[in-house]
N, C-alpha and C positions, 0 to 999 in steps of 0.2 A: 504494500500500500504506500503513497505516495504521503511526503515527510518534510517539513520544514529541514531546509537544509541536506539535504538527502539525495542522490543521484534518482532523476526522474525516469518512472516507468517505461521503457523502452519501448517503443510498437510500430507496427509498418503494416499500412493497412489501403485499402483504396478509397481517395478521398473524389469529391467533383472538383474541379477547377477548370479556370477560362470561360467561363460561359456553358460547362456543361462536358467537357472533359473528365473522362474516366484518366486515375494517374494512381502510383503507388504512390504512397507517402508514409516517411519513416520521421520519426524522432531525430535519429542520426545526419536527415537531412540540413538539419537549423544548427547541428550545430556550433558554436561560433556568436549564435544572435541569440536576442532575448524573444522568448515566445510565450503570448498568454492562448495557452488550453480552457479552450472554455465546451462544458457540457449543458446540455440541453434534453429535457427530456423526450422527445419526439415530434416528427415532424407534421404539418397540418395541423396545428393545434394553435391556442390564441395567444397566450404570452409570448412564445420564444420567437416568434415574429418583431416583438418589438425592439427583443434586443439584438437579433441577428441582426437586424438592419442598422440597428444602433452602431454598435461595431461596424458595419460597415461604411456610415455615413461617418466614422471617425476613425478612418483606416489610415488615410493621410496623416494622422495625427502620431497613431500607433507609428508608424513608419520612421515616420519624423525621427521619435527618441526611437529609431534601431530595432523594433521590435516586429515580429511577425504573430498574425490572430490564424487562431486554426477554430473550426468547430467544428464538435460531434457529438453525434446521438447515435441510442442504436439502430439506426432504419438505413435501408440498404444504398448504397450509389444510386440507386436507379428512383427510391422514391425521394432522394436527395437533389438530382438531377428533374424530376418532373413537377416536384415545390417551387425550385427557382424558374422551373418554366413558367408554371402556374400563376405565381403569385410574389414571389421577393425579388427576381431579374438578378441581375449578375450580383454577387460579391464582393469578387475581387481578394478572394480568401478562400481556402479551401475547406468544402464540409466533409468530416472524415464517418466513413460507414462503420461500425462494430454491432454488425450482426450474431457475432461470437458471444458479446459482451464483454469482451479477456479487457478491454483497455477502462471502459469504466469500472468492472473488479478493481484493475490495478489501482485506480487510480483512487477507490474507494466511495464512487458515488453512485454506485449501483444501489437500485432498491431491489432487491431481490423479490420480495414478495411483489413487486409491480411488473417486473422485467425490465424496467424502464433506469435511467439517469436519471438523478436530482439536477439542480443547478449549480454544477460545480464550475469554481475556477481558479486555473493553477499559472504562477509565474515562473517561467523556467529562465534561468540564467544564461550565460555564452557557455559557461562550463557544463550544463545540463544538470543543474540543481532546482531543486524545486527550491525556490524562495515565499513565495507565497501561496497560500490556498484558503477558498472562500466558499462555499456549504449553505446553498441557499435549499430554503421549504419549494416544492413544488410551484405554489399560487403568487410567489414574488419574484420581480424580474429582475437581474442583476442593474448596473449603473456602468456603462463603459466608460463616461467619465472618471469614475471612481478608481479604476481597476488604468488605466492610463496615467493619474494619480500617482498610484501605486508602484507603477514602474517606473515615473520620472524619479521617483524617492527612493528608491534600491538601486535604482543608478548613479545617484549621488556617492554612497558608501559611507553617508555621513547618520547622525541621527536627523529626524527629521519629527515633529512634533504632531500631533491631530492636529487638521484643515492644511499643513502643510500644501503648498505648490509650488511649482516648478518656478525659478527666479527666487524663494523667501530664501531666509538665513537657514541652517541646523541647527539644532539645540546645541548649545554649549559651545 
């Protein structure tokens, strides 16, 4: 299971990218960059539309400080690829399939008795450490602002206080 501080769950799985592209995609591919894993509990459903798009409408942002957005749920490439037809259009970020389940196991946000992911999400470092992780209820939708936040402050290396942003001073 995935650990503050801890070498993050390793996985290579097939995610959508480009507009609808079938591609593998590994953990091992990032790494070097800072990547936030963000889990979602399934697709066609009302919350995770808000934030998928969130992250996307603040991809440029992610980018900016260095970081690459992934996301996944358990539902296949194919119903992955026919949402973005449907209904969200391009990305720009790739959604990763785990119809196995094996990466949200790993990563710990599996609800087993649902079969489904919670809202999970995790900060992986250049070195592929997990630095942060965040554990949301089913019916609340995560804040990409927050979670962007969050990685301008672990890039620092400094301490950094609550409301902290990017530009303030560090504690002490």
């Amino acid at each position: 299971m995935a650990m503050i501080g801890q070498p993050a769950p390793l996985f290579t799985t097939t995610a959508v990218v480009n507009g609808g592209e079938f591609k593998k995609v590994s953990l091992t591919d990032y790494k070097g960059k800072w990547v936030v894993l963000f889990f979602y509990p399934l697709d066609f459903t009302f919350v995770c539309p808000t934030e998928i798009t969130q992250f996307r409408d603040k991809l440029k942002d992610f980018k900016a400080a260095g970081a690459e957005v992934l996301g996944c749920s358990i539902d296949s490439e194919h119903a992955h690829k026919r949402w973005l037809k449907d209904d969200l259009g391009d990305l720009n970020y790739p959604l990763l399939a785990d119809t196995t389940k094996r990466i949200s196991r790993d990563y710990g946000v599996l609800l087993e008795d649902a079969g489904i992911a919670t809202r999970g999400t995790f900060i992986i470092d250049p070195q592929q450490k997990v630095q942060y992780m965040g554990i949301h209820n089913l019916d609340v939708g995560r804040d990409a602002n927050e979670i962007l936040r969050v990685v301008q402050a672990l890039q620092t290396g400094e301490l950094c206080g609550a409301g902290w942003k990017k530009g303030d001073k560090p504690v002490g």
